[in-house]
C-alpha positions as a printed Julia matrix, in Angstrom:
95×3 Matrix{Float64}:
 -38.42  -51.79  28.23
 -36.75  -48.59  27.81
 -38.52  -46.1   30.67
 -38.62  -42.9   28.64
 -39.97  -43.99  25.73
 -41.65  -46.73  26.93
 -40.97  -49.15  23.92
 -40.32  -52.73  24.67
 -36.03  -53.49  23.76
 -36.67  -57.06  22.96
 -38.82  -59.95  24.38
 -37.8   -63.79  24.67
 -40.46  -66.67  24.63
 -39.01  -70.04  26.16
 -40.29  -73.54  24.64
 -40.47  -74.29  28.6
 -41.74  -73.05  31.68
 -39.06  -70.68  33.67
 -39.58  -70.67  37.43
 -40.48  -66.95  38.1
 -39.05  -67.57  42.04
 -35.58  -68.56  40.52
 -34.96  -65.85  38.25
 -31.99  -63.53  39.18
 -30.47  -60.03  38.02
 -26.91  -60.31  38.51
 -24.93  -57.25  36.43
 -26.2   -57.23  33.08
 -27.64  -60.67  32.74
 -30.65  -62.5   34.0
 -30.11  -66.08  35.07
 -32.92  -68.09  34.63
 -34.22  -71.8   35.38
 -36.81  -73.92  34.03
 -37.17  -76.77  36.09
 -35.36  -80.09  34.96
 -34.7   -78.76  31.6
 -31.91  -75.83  31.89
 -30.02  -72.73  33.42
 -28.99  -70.02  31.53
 -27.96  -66.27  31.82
 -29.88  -63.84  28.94
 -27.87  -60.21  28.47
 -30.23  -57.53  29.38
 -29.3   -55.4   26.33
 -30.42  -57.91  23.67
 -32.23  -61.08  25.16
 -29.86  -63.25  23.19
 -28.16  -65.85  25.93
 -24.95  -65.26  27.01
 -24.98  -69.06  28.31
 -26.98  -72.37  28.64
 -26.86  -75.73  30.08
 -28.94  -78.24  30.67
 -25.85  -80.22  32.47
 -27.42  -83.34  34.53
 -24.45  -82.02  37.55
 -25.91  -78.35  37.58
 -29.34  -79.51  37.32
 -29.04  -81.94  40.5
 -27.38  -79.35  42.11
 -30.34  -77.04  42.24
 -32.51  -80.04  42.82
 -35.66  -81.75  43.14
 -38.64  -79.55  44.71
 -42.67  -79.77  44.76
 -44.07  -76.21  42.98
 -44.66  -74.77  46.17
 -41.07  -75.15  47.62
 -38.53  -72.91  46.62
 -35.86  -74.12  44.16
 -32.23  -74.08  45.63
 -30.89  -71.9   43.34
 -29.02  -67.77  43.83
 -26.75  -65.85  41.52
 -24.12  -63.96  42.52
 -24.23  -60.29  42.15
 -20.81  -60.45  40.27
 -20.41  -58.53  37.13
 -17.21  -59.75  35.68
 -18.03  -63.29  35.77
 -20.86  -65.63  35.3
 -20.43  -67.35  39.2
 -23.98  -69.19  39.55
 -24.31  -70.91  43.19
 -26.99  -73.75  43.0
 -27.73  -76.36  45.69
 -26.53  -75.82  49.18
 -22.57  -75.43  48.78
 -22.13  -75.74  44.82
 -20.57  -73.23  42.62
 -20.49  -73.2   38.45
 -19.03  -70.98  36.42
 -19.47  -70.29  32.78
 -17.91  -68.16  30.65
């Protein structure tokens, strides 16, 4: 949503559920996880994703967790790369 002129940019509906607690700003993407079916990083300008996987390695990484636990999953704050840490000492990168 642009703040002046308060029109929406763009909007982005997902065929699955994304786990609000996992979502993460990092630079100018937003990584976000829906639960046994992918991760992926959307570009805040256009809401087109910059990357997605639903790789079975990344997936277990995060993990297995009941809705009210917290999914094992941080991005970090790094705005030349796309470095995603998931699980407890795991690291992906996608480019």
């Amino acid at each position: 949503m642009d703040l002046k002129s308060r029109k929406v940019l763009w909007s982005k509906r997902e065929k699955h559920s994304i786990d609000s607690r996992a979502v993460t700003l990092a630079g100018d993407r937003i990584v976000v996880f829906s639960h046994d079916r992918f991760l992926a990083a959307v570009d805040t300008k256009t809401g087109n994703d910059l990357w997605r996987t639903d790789s079975a390695a990344v997936l277990d990484a995060v993990g297995e967790h009941d809705p009210a636990d917290n999914p094992r999953l941080a991005a970090c704050p790094d705005t030349h790369s796309d470095l995603v840490f998931v699980g407890e000492m795991s690291y992906y990168e996608f480019s």
